[in-house]
C-alpha positions as CSV (number, residue, x, y, z in Angstrom):
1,X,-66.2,17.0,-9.0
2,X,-63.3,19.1,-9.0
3,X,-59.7,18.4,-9.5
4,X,-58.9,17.5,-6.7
5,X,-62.0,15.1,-6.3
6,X,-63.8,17.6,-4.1
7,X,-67.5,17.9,-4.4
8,X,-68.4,21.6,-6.2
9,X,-72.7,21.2,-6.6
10,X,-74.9,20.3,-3.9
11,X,-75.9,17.4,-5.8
12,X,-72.4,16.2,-5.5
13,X,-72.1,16.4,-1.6
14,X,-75.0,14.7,-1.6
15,X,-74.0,11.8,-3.9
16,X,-71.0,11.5,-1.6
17,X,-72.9,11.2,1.2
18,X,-75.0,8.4,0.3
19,X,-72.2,7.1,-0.9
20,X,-70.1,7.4,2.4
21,X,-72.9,6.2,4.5
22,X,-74.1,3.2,2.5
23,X,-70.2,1.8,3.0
24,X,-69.9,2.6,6.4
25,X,-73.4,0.9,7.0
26,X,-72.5,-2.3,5.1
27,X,-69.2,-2.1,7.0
28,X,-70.6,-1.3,10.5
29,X,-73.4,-4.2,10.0
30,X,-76.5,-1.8,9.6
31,X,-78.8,-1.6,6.9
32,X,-81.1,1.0,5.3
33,X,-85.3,1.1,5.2
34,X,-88.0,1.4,7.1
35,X,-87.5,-0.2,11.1
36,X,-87.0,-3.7,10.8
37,X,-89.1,-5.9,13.0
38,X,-87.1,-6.5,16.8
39,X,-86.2,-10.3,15.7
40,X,-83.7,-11.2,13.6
41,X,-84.4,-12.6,10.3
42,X,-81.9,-15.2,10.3
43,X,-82.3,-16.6,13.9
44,X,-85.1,-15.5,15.0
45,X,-83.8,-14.5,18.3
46,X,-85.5,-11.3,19.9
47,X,-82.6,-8.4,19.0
48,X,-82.1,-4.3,20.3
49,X,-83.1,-2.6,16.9
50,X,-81.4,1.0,17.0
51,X,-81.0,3.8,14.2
52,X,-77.6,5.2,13.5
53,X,-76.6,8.9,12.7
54,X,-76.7,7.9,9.1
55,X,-80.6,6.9,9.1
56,X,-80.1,3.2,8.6
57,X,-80.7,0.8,11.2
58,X,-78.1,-1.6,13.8
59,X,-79.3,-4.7,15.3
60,X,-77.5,-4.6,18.5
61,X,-77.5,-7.8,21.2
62,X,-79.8,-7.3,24.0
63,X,-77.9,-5.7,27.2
64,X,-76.6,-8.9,28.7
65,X,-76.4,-8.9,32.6
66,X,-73.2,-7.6,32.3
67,X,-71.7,-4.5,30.3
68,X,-69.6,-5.3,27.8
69,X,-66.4,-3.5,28.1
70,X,-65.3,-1.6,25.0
71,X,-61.3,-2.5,25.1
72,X,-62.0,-6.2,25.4
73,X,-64.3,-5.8,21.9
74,X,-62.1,-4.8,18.8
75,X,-62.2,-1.5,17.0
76,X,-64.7,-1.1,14.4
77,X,-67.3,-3.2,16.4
78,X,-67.9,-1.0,19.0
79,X,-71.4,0.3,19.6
80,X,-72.7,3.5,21.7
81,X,-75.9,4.8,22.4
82,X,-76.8,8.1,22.6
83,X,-79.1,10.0,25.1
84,X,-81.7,9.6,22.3
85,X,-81.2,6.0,21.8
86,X,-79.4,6.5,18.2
87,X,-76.3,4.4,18.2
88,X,-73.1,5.1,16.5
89,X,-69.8,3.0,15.4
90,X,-66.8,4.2,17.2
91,X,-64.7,2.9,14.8
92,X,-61.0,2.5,15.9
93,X,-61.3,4.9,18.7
94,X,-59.2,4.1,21.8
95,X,-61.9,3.3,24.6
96,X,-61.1,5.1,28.5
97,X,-60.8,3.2,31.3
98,X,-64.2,1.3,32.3
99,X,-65.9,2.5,29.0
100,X,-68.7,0.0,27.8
101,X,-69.9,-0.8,24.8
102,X,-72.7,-2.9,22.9
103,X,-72.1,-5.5,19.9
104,X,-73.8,-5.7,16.9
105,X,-75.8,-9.2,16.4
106,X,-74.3,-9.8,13.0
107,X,-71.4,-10.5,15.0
108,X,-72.4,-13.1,17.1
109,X,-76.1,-14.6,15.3
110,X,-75.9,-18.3,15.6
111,X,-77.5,-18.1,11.6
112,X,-75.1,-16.5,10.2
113,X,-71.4,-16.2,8.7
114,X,-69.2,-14.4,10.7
115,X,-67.7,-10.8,8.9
């Protein structure tokens, strides 16, 4: 790296990006491999798998019968689904007015410690 902790060799962008996305998957819930099965290990309870822009995978709750909206969930734990199905983090983004969101199931699986 250079001085100023900048990567200078392909092989170092690429370091840093694995490194980047493994922490923002452990943060945003997801985790890396092959697609996971659609229930969750822990509960058992039948879950939304999706994969993220970073190639790991989210278990998202199922769409309940109504949307979630996104400024009643906090930031960081606020989930969006592309046209394609991939889902992405919106981090601490400010929500508009009647955006929705979905939850991660991490958040909420009755087997589980809470984050």
């Amino acid at each position: 790296m250079g001085v100023s902790g900048t990567p200078r060799t392909t092989e170092e962008w690429t370091d840093l990006q694995h490194s980047t996305d493994h922490e923002q998957g452990l943060r945003d819930g997801a985790f890396p491999g092959p697609e996971p099965a659609p229930d969750c290990p822990d509960c058992g309870l039948t879950v939304d798998i999706r994969p993220t822009h970073y190639r790991w995978w989210v278990r998202l709750e199922p769409d309940g019968p109504a949307p979630l909206l996104a400024h009643t969930v906090p930031p960081g734990q606020r989930w969006h689904l592309d046209r394609d199905g991939t889902a992405w983090n919106a981090q601490d983004h400010e929500p508009g007015p009647g955006e929705c969101c979905r939850i991660s199931h991490h958040l909420v699986c009755p087997r589980r410690d809470r984050p």
